[in-house]
BABA-219136 format. One record per residue: residue in one letter; x, y, z of N, C-alpha, C, CB in turn. Coordinates in steps of 0.02 Angstrom, whole numbers, always signed. Last residue first. Glycine has a CB too. Example, Ala and Ser with C-alpha at 12.3 -4.5 7.8 and 13.67 -1.06 7.14 Angstrom:
BEGIN
- type,nxx,nyy,nzz,caxx,cayy,cazz,cxx,cyy,czz,cbxx,cbyy,cbzz
- s,+642,-112,+354,+684,-53,+357,+645,+2,+394,+704,-30,+286
- a,+660,-284,+390,+615,-225,+390,+660,-165,+390,+565,-224,+452
***
This chain:
BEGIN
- type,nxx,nyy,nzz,caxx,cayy,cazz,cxx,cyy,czz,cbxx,cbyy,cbzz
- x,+15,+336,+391,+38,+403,+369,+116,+402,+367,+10,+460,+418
- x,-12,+218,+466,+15,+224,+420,+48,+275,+364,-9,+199,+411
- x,-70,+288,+604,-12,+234,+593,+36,+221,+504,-59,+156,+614
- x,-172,+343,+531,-122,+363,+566,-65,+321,+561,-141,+372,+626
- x,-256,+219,+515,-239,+257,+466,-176,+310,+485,-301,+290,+445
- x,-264,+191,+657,-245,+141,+618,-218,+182,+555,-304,+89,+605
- x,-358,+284,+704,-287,+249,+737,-241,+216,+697,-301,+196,+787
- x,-430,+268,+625,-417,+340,+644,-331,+307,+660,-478,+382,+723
- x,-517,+153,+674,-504,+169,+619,-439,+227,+623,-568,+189,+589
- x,-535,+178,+828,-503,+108,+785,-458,+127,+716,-575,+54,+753
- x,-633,+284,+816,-574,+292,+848,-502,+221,+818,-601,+288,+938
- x,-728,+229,+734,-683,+279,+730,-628,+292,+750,-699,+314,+743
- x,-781,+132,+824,-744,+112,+774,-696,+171,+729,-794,+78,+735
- x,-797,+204,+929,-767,+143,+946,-713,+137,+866,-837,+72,+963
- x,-941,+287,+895,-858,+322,+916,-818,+264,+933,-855,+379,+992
- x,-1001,+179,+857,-986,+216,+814,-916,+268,+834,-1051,+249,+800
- x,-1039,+154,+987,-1018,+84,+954,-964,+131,+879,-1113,+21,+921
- x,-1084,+275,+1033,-1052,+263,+1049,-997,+182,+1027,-1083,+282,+1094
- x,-1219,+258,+931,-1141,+316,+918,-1084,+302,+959,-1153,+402,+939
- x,-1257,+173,+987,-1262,+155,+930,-1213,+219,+930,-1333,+142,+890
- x,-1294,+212,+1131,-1238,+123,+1131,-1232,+144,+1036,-1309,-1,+1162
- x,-1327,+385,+1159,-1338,+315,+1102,-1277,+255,+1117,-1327,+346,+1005
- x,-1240,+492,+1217,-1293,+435,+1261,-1305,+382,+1229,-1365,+457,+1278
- x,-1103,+583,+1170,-1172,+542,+1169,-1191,+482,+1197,-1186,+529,+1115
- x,-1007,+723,+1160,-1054,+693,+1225,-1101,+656,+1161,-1104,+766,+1293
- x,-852,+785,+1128,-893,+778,+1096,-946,+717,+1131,-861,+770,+1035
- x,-707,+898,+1150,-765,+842,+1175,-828,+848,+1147,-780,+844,+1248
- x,-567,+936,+1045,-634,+973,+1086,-669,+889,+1097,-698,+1049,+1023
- x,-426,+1034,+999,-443,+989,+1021,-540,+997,+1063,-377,+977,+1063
- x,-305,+1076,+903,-362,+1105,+940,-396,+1046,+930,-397,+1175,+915
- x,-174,+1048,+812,-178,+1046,+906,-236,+1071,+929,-121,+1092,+950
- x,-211,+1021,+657,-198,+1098,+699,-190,+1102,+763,-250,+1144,+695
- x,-251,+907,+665,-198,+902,+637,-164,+973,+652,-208,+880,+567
- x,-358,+900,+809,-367,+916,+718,-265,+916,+721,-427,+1031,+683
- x,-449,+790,+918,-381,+834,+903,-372,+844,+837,-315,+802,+927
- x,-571,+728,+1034,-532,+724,+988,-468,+763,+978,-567,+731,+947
- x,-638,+609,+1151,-592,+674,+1138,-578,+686,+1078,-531,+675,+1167
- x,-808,+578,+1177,-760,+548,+1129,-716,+631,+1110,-810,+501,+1050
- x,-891,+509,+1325,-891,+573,+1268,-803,+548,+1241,-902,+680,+1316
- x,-1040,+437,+1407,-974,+447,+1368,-953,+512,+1294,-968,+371,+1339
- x,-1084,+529,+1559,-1102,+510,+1470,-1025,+493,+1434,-1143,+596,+1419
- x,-1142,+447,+1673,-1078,+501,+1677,-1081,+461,+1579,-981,+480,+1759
- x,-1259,+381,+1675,-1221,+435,+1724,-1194,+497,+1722,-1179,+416,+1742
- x,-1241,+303,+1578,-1337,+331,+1606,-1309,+408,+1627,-1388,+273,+1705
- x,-1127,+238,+1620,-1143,+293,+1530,-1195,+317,+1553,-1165,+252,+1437
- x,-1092,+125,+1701,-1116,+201,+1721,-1111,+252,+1640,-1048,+239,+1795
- x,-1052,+11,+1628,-1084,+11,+1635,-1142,+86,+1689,-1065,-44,+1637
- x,-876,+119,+1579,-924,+58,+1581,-976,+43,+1612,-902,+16,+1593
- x,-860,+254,+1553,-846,+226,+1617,-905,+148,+1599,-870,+294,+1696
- x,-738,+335,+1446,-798,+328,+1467,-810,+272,+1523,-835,+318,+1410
- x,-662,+415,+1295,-675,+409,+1378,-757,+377,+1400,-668,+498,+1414
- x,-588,+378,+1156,-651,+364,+1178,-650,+357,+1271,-674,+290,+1134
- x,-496,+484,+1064,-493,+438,+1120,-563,+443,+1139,-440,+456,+1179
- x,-382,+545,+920,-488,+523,+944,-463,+477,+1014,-557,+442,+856
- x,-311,+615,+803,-298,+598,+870,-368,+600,+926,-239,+650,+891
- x,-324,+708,+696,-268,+692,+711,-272,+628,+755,-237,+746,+740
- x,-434,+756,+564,-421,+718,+648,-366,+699,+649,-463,+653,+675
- x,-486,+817,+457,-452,+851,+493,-414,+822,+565,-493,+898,+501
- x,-597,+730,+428,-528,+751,+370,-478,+775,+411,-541,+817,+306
- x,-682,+779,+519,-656,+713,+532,-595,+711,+479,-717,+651,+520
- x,-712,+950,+577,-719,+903,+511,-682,+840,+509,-696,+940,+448
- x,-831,+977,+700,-741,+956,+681,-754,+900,+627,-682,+915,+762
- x,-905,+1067,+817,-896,+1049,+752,-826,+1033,+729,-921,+1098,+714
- x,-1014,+1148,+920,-947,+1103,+901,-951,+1074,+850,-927,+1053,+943
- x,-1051,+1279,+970,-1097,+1234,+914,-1028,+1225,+899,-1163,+1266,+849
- x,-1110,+1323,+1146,-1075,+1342,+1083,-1069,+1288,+1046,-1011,+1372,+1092
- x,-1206,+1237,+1236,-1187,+1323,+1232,-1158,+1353,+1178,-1139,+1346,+1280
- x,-1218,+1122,+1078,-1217,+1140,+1161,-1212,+1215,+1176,-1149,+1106,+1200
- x,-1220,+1001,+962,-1267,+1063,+982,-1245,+1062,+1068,-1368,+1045,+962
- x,-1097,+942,+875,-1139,+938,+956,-1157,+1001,+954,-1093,+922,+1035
- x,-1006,+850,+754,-1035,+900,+769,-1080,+874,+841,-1074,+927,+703
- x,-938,+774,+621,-920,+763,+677,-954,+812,+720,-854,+762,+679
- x,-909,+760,+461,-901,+797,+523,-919,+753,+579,-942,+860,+524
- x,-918,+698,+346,-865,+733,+338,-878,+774,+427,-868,+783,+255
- x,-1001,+563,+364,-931,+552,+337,-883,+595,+336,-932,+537,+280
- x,-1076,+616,+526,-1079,+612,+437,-1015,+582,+418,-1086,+694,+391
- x,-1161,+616,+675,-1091,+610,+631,-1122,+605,+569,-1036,+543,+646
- x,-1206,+730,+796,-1228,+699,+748,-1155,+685,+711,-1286,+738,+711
- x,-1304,+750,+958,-1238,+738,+927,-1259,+718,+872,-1189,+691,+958
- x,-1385,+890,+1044,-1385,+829,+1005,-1318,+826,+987,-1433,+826,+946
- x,-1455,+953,+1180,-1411,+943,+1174,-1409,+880,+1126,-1388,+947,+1229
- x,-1558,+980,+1279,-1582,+997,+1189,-1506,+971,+1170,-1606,+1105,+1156
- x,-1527,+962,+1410,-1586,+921,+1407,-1613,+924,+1310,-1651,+963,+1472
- x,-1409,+1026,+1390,-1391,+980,+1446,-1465,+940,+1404,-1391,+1015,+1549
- x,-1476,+1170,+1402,-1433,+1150,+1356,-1410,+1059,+1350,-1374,+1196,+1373
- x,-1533,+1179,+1520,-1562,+1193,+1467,-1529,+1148,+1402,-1558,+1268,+1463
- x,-1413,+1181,+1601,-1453,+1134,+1600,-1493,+1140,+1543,-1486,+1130,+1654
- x,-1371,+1334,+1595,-1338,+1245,+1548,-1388,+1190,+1554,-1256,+1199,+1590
- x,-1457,+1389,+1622,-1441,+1409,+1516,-1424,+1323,+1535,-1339,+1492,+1464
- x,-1492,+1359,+1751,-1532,+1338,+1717,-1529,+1353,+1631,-1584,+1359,+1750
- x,-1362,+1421,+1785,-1382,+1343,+1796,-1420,+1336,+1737,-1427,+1320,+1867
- x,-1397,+1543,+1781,-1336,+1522,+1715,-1321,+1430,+1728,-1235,+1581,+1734
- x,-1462,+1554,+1875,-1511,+1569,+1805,-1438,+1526,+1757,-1535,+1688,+1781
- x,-1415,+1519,+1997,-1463,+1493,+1976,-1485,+1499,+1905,-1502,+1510,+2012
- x,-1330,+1665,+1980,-1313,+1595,+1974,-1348,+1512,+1963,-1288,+1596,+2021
- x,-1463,+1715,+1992,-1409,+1750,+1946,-1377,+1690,+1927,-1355,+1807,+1980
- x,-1491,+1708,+2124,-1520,+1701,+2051,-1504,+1699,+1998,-1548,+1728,+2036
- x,-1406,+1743,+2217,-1414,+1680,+2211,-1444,+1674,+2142,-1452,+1652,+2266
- x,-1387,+1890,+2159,-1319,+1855,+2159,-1341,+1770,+2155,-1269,+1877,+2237
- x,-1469,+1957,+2237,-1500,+1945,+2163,-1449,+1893,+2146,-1503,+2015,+2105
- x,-1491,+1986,+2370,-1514,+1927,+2354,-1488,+1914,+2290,-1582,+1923,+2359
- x,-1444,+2131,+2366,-1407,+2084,+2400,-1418,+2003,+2405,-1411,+2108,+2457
- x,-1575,+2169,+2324,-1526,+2168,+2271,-1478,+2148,+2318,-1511,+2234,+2225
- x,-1724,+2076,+2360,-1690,+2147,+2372,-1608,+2108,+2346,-1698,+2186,+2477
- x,-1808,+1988,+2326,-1818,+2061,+2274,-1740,+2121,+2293,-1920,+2115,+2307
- x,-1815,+1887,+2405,-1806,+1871,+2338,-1783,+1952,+2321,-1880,+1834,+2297
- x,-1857,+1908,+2532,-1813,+1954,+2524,-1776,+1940,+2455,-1769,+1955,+2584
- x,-1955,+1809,+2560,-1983,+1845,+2505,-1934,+1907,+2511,-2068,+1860,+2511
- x,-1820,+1685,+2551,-1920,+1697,+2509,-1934,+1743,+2493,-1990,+1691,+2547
- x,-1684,+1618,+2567,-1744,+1688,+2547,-1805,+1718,+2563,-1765,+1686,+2496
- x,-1699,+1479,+2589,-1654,+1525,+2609,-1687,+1609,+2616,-1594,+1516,+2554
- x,-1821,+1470,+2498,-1829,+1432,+2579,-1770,+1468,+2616,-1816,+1331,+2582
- x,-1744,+1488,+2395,-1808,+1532,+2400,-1824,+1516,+2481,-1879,+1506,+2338
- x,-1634,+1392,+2376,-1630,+1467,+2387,-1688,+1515,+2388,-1591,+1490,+2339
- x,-1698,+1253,+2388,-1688,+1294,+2440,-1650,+1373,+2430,-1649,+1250,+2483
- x,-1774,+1272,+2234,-1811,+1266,+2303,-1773,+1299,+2362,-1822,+1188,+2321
- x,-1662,+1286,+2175,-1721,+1338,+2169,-1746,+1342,+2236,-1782,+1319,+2117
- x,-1602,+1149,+2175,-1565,+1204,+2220,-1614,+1282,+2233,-1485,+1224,+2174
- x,-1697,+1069,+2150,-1662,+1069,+2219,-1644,+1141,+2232,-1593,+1022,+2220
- x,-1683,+1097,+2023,-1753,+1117,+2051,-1742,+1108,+2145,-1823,+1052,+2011
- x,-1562,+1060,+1998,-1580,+1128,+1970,-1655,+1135,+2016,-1588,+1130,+1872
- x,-1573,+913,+2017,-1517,+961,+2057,-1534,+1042,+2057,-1437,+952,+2017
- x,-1677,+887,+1939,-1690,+865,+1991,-1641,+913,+2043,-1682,+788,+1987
- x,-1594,+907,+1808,-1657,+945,+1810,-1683,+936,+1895,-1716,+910,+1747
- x,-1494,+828,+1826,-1480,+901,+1798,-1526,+927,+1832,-1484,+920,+1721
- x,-1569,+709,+1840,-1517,+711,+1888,-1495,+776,+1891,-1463,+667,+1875
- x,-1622,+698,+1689,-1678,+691,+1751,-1626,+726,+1828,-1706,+581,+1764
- x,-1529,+689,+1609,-1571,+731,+1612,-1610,+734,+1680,-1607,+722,+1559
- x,-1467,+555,+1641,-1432,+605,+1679,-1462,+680,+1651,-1347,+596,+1670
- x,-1563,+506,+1599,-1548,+485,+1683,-1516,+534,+1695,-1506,+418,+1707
- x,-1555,+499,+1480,-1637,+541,+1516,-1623,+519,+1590,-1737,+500,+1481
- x,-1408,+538,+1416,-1465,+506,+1434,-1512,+540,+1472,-1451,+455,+1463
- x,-1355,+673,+1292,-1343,+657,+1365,-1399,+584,+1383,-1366,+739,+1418
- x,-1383,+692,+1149,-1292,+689,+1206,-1293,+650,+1267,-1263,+773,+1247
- x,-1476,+604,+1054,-1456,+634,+1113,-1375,+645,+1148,-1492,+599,+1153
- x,-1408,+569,+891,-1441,+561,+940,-1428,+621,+1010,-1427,+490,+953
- x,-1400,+563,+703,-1384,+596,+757,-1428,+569,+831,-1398,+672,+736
- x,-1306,+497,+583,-1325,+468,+636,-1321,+526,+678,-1286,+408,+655
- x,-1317,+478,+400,-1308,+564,+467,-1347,+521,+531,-1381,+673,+435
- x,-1306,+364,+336,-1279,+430,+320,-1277,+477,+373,-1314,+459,+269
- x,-1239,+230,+446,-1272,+268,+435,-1259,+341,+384,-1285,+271,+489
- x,-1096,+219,+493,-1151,+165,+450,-1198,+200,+441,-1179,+97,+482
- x,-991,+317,+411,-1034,+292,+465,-1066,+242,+442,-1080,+336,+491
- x,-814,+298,+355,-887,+297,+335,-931,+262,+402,-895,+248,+260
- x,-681,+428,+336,-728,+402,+398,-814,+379,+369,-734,+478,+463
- x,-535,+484,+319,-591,+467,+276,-632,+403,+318,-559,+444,+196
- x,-391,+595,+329,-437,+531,+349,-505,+542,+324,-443,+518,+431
- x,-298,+655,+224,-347,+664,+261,-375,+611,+284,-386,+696,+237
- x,-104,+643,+246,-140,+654,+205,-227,+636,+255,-112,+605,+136
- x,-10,+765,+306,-50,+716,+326,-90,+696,+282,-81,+728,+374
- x,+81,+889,+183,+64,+861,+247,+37,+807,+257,+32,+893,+276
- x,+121,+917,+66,+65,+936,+87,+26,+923,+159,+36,+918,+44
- x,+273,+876,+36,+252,+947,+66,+174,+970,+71,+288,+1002,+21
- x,+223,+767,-47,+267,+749,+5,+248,+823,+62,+359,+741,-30
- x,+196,+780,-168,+135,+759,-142,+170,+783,-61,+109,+665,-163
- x,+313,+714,-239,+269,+788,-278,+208,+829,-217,+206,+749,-365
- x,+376,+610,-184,+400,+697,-171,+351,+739,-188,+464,+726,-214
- x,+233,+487,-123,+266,+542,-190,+296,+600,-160,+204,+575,-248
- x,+240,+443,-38,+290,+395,-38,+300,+431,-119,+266,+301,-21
- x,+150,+500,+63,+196,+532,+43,+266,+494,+25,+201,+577,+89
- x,+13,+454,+27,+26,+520,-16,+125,+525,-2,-33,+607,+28
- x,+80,+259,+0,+36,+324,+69,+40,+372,+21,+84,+357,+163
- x,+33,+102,-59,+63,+166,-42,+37,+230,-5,+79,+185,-95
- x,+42,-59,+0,+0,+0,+0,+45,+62,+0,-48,+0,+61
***
């Protein structure tokens, strides 16, 4: 098997791109499970509760506003936490979250699959990556079927590397 850089002509273009087929054309699912939706949303309504039971009705006066405040930038992430999707294609790699991740798989240097065996409900597995540029980002899903999918990627990835 030859590689791009077993041509001089070819040689100064760098890495040549990885090339990633899902089984699927566009597999997207949830990031997170509905356990650890439920655990977000259960902690967030915890904590409402007792900062008003802390409070109640000195809610209004502006030496209070600080608990809310912090409460409120709970409730962006959680928000986020419960709409939160992952999706792969052959050319990306993407997660809807506070800010909209995205990494073109042509571009991967370097994929590690973290995650904690039979606690995924829990603690979500999420798949590191790294672009051929050192920027690097996490990427969260709940699906056994993306996560079977971040397995073989990562496999793959590894492997093609190797031969670069």
């Amino acid at each position: 098997m030859t590689s791009p850089h077993d041509n001089p002509l070819t040689e100064h273009l760098g890495p040549a791109p990885f090339r990633f087929t899902p089984s699927h054309e566009k597999l997207t699912v949830t990031s997170y499970s509905r356990t650890f939706k439920l655990l977000a949303v259960s902690l967030l309504a915890g904590l409402g509760f007792w900062a008003y039971q802390l409070h109640g009705p000195q809610v209004a006066q502006s030496n209070h506003l600080w608990i809310w405040g912090a409460w409120g930038i709970m409730a962006y992430t959680v928000g986020h936490v419960l709409f939160g999707r992952t999706s792969l294609t052959a050319q990306t790699l993407e997660q809807t979250w506070i800010w909209h991740k995205k990494v073109e798989l042509r571009d991967l240097a370097y994929a590690k699959l973290i995650r904690i065996p039979g606690l995924d409900a829990v603690v979500a597995p999420r798949l590191y990556v790294r672009t051929l540029m050192g920027k690097f980002t996490v990427i969260y899903a709940s699906s056994p079927e993306m996560v079977d999918e971040f397995k073989r990627l990562v496999s793959e990835l590894t492997q093609f590397r190797k031969l670069s």
